[in-house]
Phi, psi and omega in degrees: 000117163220057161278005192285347187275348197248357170304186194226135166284338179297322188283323179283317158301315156311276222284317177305332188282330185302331206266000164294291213254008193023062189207133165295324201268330177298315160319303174290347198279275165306144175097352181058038174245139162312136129355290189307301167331292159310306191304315211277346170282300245258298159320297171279027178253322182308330200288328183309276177309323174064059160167142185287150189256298191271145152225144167303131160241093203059236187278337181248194203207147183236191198223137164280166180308324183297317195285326164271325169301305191264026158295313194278327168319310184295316183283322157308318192273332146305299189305284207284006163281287181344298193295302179290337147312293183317319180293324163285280175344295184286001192294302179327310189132322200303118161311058184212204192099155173281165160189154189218125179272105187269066173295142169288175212251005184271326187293353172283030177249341175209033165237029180279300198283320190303310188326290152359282208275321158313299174297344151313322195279313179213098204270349160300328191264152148305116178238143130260167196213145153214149192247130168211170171319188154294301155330299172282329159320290187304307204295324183300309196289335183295336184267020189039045149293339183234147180283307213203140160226141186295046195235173180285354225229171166261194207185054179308342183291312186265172175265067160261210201206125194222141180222143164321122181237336187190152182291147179233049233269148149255149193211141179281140181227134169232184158325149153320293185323331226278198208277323166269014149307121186130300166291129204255135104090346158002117171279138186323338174291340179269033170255332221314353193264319163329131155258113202251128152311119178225165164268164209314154205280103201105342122345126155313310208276010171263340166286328158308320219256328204272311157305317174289322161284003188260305201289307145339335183052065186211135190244121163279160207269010181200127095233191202236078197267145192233174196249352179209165198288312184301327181288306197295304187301332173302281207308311151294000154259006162249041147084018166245061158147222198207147183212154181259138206227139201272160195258348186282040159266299178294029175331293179284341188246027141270305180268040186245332207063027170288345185221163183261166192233090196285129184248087184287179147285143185121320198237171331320162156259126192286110170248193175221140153262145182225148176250124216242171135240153150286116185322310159303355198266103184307089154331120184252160235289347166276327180298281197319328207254001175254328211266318189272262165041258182323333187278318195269350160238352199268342169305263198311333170305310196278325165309322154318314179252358167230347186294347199291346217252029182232316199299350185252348195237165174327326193286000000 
């Protein structure tokens, strides 16, 4: 097999955004190309490779086993081009460069600003973020697809590197209404009555969630599982139950007052965020320069902008 001689990087590039979006029009959308384009590059990397990258499924398209080996290759092999550009740059001297941002899907309510306030600082570099499971995360950073990621968790499955960046408290949330708004210090046991909402099975915030009843002896007599943070908070404010919920979610509906803040014994729950690397991974000097920028600001933004919202509670 030797297509490594007549492939293209414009050709690795296509087929990654294709195989991002599993779509030719879409692909083509981003990247500013036809269709017809995109389909007649993509066809000559199969021709290349000599095994389908794509199979038709209806209307879309999936990606083959072939097609799942060079994706994750592709993505590597873009990322050391990335790098190696980023790496020239800094030889210059230049206050410049790329970075690429992994976020977990609870860190997109307040790392848009921390992003913001960086880029203020430093308006040469360029950051993208893209938000995914915990899962899909770890697969990025192993294919250097990502410089860097946001989570809650250390990331014992990979050879990372996890550093403390900020406090993560979770909080019992109810209806404006409800009856124990208000009430100090409560045992968690005066819920019993309660349909407590969680999320989906594997989720960091249902392990959390999952622990405070264990630790607690306390099984709840309902639930209810949602698939996004944004599902659980509508559903409680429309009274149909109570979920323990990390607060860097709520920004608008604490200072709105659409939801209560429940002061069990027990809560808030302390977690921690961390900002991860691959232990392999040289950080060239915009990654190094996002990585302290968060160890040296993201603790104090958010104590700043949620703590008031602990004060009426244990925490």
């Amino acid at each position: 097999m030797n297509f490594i001689r007549t492939l293209t990087l414009r050709q690795l590039q296509i087929f990654v955004v294709a195989a991002r979006h599993l779509s030719y029009a879409r692909a083509a959308e981003e990247l500013h190309l036809t269709p017809p384009a995109v389909s007649m590059q993509l066809k000559q990397l199969e021709d290349n490779v000599g095994l389908p990258l794509f199979e038709r499924l209806g209307r879309g398209v999936a990606l083959t086993a072939a097609g799942e080996l060079l994706v994750h290759h592709a993505l590597r092999v873009l990322g050391e081009i990335k790098d190696a550009e980023a790496n020239l740059l800094a030889m210059l001297g230049a206050e410049t460069g790329q970075l690429s941002v992994g976020l977990v899907s609870t860190a997109k309510y307040f790392m848009p600003r921390l992003l913001a306030r960086f880029a203020q600082l430093h308006p040469g570099i360029e950051v993208q973020f893209s938000v995914g499971n915990r899962e899909s995360l770890l697969q990025k950073l192993q294919d250097n697809a990502i410089d860097l990621a946001v989570m809650g968790r250390i990331p014992t499955e990979i050879d990372a590197h996890a550093e403390p960046m900020a406090s993560h408290p979770y909080v019992l949330i109810g209806p404006a209404d409800h009856a124990l708004r208000g009430a100090h210090r409560f045992d968690l046991h005066e819920l019993r009555q309660e349909t407590f909402l969680l999320r989906e099975e594997g989720s960091g915030s249902r392990r959390v969630a999952e622990e405070m009843f264990k630790n607690h002896l306390f099984t709840p007599p309902r639930t209810i599982s949602m698939g996004s943070n944004e599902t659980i908070k509508q559903a409680v404010m429309a009274g149909m139950g109570i979920s323990l919920i990390s607060l860097h979610t709520l920004p608008l509906e604490l200072k709105t007052g659409e939801v209560s803040v429940l002061d069990a014994v027990g809560t808030p729950i302390e977690r921690t965020w961390y900002v991860v690397h691959m232990n392999a991974k040289r950080l060239l000097p915009a990654g190094q320069r996002f990585r302290e920028f968060l160890l040296d600001n993201a603790a104090a933004a958010l104590a700043q902008e949620f703590d008031v919202y602990l004060q009426a509670t244990g925490g």
